[in-house]
BAMAR-902633 format. One record per residue (C-alpha): residue in three letters; x, z, y. Coordinates in steps of 0.001 Angstrom, whole numbers, plus 500000, padded with zeros to 6 digits. Example, Ala and Ser with C-alpha at 12.3 -4.5 7.8 and 13.67 -1.06 7.14 Angstrom:
<rs>
ALA512300507800495500 SER513670507140498940 
</rs>
This chain:
<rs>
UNK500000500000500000 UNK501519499106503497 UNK501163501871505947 UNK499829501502509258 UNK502474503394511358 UNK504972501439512969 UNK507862503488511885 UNK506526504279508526 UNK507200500669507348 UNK510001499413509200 UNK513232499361507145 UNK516893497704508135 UNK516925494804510997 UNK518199491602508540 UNK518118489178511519 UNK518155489182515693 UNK518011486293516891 UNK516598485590521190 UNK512852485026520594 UNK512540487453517464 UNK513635490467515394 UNK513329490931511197 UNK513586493635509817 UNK512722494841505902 UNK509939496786504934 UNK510538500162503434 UNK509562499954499459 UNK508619497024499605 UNK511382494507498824 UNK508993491582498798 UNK508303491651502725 UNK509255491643505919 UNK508093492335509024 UNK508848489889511965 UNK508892491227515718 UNK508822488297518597 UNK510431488717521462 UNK509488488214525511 UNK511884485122525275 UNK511237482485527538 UNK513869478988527506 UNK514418478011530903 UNK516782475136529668 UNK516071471956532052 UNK517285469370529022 UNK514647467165527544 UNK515909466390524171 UNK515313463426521593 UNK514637465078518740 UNK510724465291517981 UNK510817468654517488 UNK510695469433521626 UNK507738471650522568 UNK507464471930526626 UNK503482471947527403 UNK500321471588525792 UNK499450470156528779 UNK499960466007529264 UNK502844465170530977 UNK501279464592534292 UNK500636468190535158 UNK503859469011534741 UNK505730470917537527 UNK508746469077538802 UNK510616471954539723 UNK512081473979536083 UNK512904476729538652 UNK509483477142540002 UNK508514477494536407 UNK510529480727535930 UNK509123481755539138 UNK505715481413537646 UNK506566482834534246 UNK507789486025536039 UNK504818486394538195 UNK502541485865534746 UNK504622489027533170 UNK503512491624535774 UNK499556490489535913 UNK499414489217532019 UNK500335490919528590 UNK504066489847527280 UNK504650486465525412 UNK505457488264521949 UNK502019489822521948 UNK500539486481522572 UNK502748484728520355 UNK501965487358517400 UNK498202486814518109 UNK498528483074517959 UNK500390483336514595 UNK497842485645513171 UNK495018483213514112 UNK496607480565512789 UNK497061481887509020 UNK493804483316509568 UNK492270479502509716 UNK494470478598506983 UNK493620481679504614 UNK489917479661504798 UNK491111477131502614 UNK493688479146500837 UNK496923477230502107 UNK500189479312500576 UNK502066480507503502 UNK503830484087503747 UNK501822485805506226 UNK500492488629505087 UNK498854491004507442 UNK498730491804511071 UNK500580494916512321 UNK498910497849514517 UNK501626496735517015 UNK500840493738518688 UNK504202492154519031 UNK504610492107514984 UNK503091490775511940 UNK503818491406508290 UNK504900488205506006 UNK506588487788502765 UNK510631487517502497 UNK511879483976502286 UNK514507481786502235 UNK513754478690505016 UNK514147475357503762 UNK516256473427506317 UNK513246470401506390 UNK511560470367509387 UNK508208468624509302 UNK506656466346512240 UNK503269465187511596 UNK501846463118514649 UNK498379461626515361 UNK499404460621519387 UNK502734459034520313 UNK504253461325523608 UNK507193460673525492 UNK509597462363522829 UNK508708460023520427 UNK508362456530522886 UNK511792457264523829 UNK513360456840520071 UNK510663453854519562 UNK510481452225522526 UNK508404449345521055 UNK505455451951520393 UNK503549452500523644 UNK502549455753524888 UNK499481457159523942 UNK499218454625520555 UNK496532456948518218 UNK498332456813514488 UNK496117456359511765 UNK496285457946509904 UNK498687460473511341 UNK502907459798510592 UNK505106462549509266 UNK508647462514510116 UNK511341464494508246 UNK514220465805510207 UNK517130468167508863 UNK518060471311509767 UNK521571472042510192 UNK520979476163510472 UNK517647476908509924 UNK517467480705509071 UNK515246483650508441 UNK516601486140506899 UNK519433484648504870 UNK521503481148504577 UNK520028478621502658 UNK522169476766499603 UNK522269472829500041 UNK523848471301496827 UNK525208467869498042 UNK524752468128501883 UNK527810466375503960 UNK530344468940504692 UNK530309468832508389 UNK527102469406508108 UNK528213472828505878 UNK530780474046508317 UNK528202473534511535 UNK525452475556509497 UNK528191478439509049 UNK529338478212512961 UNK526286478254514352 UNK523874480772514526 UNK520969480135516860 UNK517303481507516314 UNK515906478324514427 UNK512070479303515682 UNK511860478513519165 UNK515273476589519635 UNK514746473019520863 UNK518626472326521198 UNK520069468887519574 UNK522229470795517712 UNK519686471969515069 UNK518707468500514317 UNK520698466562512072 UNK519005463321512094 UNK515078461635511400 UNK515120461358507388 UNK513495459102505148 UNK511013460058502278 UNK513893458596499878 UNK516662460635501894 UNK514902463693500994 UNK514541463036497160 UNK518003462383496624 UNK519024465508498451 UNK519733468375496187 UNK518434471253497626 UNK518998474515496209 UNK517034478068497315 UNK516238481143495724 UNK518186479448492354 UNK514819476610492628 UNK516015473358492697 UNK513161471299495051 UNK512116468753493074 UNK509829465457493516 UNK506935467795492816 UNK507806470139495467 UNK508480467592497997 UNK504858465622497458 UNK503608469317497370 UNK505073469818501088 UNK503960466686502149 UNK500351467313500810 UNK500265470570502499 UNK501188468747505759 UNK498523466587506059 UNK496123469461505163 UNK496846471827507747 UNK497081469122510466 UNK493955467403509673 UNK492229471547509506 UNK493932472354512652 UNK492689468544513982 UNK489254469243512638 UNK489181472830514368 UNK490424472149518003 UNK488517469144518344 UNK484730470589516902 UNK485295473830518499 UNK487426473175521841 UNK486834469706522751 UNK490541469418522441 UNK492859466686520417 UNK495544467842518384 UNK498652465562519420 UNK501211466753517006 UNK501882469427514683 UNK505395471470513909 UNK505628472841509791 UNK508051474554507762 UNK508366475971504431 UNK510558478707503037 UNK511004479801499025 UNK509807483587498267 UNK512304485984496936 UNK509646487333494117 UNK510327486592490467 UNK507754483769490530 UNK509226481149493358 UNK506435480166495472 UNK506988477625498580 UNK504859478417501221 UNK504117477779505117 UNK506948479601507011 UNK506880478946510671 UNK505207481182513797 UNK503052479196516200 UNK502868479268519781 UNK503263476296522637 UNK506489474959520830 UNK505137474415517835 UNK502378471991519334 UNK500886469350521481 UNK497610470394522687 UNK495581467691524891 UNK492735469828526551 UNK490033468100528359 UNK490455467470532608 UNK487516469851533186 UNK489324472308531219 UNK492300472892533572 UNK492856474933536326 UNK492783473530539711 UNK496513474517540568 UNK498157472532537764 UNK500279475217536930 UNK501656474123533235 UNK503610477678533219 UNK504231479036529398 UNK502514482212529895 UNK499259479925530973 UNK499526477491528148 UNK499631480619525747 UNK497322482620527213 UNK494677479376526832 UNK495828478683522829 UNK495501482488522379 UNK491592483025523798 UNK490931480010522534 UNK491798480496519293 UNK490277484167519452 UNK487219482213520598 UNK487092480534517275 UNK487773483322514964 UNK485038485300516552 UNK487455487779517367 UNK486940488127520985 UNK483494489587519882 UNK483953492264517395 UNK487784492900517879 UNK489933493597521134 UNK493291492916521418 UNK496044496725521621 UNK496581495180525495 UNK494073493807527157 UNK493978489857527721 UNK492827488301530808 UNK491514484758530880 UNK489975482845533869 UNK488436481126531430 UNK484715482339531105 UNK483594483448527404 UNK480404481086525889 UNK478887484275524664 UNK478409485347528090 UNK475906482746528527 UNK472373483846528123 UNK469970481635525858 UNK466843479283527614 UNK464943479404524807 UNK461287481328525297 UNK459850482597521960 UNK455859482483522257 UNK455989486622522414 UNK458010486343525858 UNK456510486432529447 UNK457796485181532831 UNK457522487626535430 UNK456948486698539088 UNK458724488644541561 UNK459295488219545204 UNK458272483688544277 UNK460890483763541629 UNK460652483818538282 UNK462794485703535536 UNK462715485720532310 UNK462577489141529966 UNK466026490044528335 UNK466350489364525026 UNK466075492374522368 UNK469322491833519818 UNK466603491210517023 UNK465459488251518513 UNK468467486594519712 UNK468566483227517718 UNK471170482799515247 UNK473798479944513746 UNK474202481181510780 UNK474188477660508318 UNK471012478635505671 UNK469414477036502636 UNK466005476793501072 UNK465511476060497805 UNK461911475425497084 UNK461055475120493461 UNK457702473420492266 UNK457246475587489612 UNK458315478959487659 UNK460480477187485738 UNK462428475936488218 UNK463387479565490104 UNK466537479966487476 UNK467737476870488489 UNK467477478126492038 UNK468870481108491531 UNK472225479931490516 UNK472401477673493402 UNK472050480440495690 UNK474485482900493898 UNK477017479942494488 UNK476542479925498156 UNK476060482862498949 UNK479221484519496986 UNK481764481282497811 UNK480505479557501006 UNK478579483021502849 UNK475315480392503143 UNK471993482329503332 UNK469565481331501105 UNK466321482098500763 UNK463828480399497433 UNK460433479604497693 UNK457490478355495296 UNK455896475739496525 UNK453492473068494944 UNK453078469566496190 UNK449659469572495033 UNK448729472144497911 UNK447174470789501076 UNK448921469250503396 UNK448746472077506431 UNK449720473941503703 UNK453198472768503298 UNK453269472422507476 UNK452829476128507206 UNK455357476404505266 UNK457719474036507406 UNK456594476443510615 UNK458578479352509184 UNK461885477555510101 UNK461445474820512268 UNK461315477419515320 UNK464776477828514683 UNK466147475167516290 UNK469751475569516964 UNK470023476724513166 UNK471702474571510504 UNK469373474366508069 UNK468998472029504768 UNK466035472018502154 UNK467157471547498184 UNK464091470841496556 UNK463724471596492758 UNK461462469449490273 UNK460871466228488300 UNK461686463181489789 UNK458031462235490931 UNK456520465698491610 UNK456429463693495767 UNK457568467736497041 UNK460728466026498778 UNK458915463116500063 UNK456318465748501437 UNK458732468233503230 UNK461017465449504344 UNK457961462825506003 UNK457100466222508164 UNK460188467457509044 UNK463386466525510963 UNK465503468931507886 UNK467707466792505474 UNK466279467215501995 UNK467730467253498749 UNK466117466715495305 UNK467380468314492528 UNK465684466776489579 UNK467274468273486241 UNK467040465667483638 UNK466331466786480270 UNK468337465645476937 UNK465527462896476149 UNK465734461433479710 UNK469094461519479399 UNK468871459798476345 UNK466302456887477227 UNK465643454988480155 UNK463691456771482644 UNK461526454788485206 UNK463408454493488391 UNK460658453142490122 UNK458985456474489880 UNK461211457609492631 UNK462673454465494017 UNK461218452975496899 UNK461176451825500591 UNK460322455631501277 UNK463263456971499409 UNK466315456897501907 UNK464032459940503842 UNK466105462427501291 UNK469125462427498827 UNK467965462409494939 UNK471052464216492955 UNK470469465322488993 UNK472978468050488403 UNK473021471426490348 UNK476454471066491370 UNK475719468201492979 UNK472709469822494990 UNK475379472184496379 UNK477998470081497141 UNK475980467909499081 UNK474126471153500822 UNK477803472362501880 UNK478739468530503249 UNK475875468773505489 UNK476515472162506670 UNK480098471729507057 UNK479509469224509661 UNK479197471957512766 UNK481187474874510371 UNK484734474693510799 UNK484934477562508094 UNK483068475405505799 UNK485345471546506595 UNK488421473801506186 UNK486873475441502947 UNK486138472024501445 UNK489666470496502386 UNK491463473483500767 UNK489583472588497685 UNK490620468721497658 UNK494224469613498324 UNK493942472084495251 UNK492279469747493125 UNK495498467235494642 UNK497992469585493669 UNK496496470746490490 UNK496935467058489459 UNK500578466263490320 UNK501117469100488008 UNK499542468171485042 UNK500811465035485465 UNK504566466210485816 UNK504062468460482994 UNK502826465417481083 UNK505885463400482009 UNK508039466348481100 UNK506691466651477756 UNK507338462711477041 UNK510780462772478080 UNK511661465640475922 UNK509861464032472919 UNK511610460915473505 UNK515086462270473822 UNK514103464793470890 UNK513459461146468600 UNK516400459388470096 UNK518586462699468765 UNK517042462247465215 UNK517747458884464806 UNK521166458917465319 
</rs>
């Protein structure tokens, strides 16, 4: 069990470096914690390498002057709270959205202190991926004949060696140039927030990186492990992509990743970097920016942070150790212009006011499902759908009995007890043969997508059932599926449309599904080879 006091857990400092501290967690050999620092760069260079974070802002609000920007930065540290705090938050939101669709990485916990967070030990691997959707000015200046702006689809990933990247400990490169050796072991620069040319070898190709031998933690990275990074890549940009851009308005221009090796028995590579402004390109609408143009760091993080609070809800039911202030107003401070039919409008002094809301009847978001079923039957059938998304997916469910052959106000009656609910995402799974007309009934009087879920016995499945029974020009009004995992999938597509949690939830499930099958497959491959050296052996 980690311990909540500060000093309680903290063990020997392993590393120092100028934006952060590690130190070792008292019995437990596994972890460490990680402290950032109030570092800010004030270097003026502009260098090529891809991996140069100066703004999330576009280039064109910019300040001119570096010096005014330190000027800035200092007057942000006496009215705002210090860029480690900020920078620990941002991390910790981060893995947060990435715990949704259970990417590895080695964050653990967050730490009563705001300024530190709790991951697992590892060894870094000296890769540093660059996965771009929008080409900027770092990356028009190495390809001139790419114009600036140009939208890459679907997004590139560039690979770029590290010639000291470092955590806790040296990484062990097999057949890595010499130089390249003896710079690693001369130069010892914090590898997180450093955008210096020196920690850049050069822009590596996919093939470069195969043939590399690469050595940590006594793992050899194999092909495996590098399609394994790559996969991961693309799934955290296009969950990050997904989340700024539904929730923020905001397009995610490029995206900083790196992996270390865990020090536990079992080797695990996981998602090993901290994020903050350098780790990103954040393009945030006009509207959006302040009128000053003032592009200062302590802004720019400040924004990410509350935004990113903002998203996880956590600006709502959890405050910060130090207070954060944002000039940014909060959307839950905005009070709701819908009038349920028990509300009156007073008139007072020619101008009317509507009653506060009571909490009970503030309308909610929260994604729900109702599964009617057309007879008893049927209600097992629904139950299991609703165990499934309730305990995965946290979708409210509620099941009704309902028979087509009821009146027609009937069934509007019905449709009454959610339709007032407008701003909630709702979808209808309908349970029954496949001409019992319940779906065409609840879907030609309401605006809900419907799904039929019509089980199909062992004898249907075994002859040919009439399609025309349910196939016609009224059809396309709902979606006909025939197993119950198909009822839910589709029920969690719909919903996932305005739920982040529920997008990132589904993509961590197709990289799994990915990853599970370059396994098999290598184990597969594995297995020929050694039969097919263990025949070769017995026939000579």
């Amino acid at each position: 069990m980690i311990l909540s006091s500060l000093h309680g857990i903290l063990g020997q400092k392993l590393y120092e470096g100028k934006s952060k501290t590690i130190y070792s967690v008292i019995d437990q050999p596994s972890l460490i914690c990680i402290h950032r620092k109030d570092y800010y760069d004030s270097s003026d260079s502009i260098v090529s390498a891809s991996s140069s974070r100066r703004s999330s802002f576009d280039s064109s609000f910019r300040l001119n002057n570096q010096q005014q920007n330190r000027n800035n930065a200092s007057n942000f540290n006496n009215e705002f709270i210090s860029k480690g705090i900020l920078t620990t938050s941002i991390t910790t939101c981060v893995y947060e959205i990435l715990r949704e669709a259970s990417i590895p990485t080695f964050y653990v916990a967050s730490h009563t202190q705001p300024d530190i967070f709790i991951a697992k030990k590892c060894t870094m691997i000296p890769i540093l991926w660059i996965i771009r959707r929008i080409a900027n000015e770092t990356y028009i200046k190495r390809n001139p004949e790419i114009i600036n702006g140009h939208r890459f689809i679907p997004p590139i990933i560039e690979i770029y060696h590290k010639r000291h990247s470092i955590v806790y400990r040296r990484a062990t490169l097999g057949s890595l140039d010499e130089n390249l050796e003896s710079d690693r072991e001369n130069q010892l620069n914090d590898d997180d927030d450093s955008d210096l040319d020196e920690c850049i070898s050069s822009v590596w190709s996919y093939e470069q990186l195969l043939n590399t031998n690469i050595v940590l933690e006594n793992l050899k990275i194999s092909k495996t492990d590098i399609e394994y990074m790559y996969e991961i890549c693309c799934t955290i940009f296009d969950i990050l992509e997904h989340v700024w851009m539904v929730e923020k308005n905001c397009q995610l221009i490029d995206l900083k990743v790196e992996f270390g090796v865990t020090t536990t028995t079992t080797k695990e590579i996981v998602v090993a970097n901290t994020y903050d402004i350098e780790t990103w390109h954040i393009l945030r609408p006009i509207e959006k920016m302040t009128s000053t143009g003032n592009d200062s760091i302590q802004e720019n993080l400040i924004w990410i942070n509350n935004a990113l609070r903002d998203i996880l809800d956590l600006n709502i039911n959890k405050s910060l150790t130090t207070k954060i202030v944002s000039n940014y107003k909060n959307d839950e401070q905005k009070t709701s212009n819908i009038i349920p039919e028990y509300d009156h409008v007073d008139i007072d002094q020619d101008k009317l006011s509507l009653n506060n809301y009571s909490t009970s009847f503030l309308p909610t978001i929260t994604n729900r499902c109702i599964i009617v079923c057309s007879s008893l039957h049927d209600i097992e059938h629904g139950q299991k759908i609703k165990t499934t998304l309730n305990e995965i997916y946290n979708i409210q469910c509620d099941i009704r009995l309902l028979s087509v052959f009821k009146s027609t106000q009937t069934i509007l009656k019905f449709l009454s007890n959610y339709s007032y609910e407008h701003c909630r995402p709702t979808v209808f799974v309908t349970l029954g043969n496949i001409n019992n007309g319940l779906a065409m009934s609840l879907s030609s009087n309401s605006q809900y997508p419907i799904i039929h879920c019509s089980l199909l016995n062992k004898e249907q499945y075994n002859n040919l059932f009439d399609t025309n029974s349910f196939i016609s020009n009224d059809t396309s009004l709902f979606t006909v599926v025939f197993t119950l995992s198909s009822a839910i999938h589709n029920v969690i597509q719909i919903l996932a449309i305005n739920d982040w949690k529920l997008w990132t939830k589904q993509r961590g499930r197709r990289f799994k599904k990915y990853i599970d099958l370059i396994r098999v497959d290598q184990q597969l491959t594995t297995m020929q080879t050694i039969k097919m050296n263990n025949g070769m052996l017995i026939n000579k």
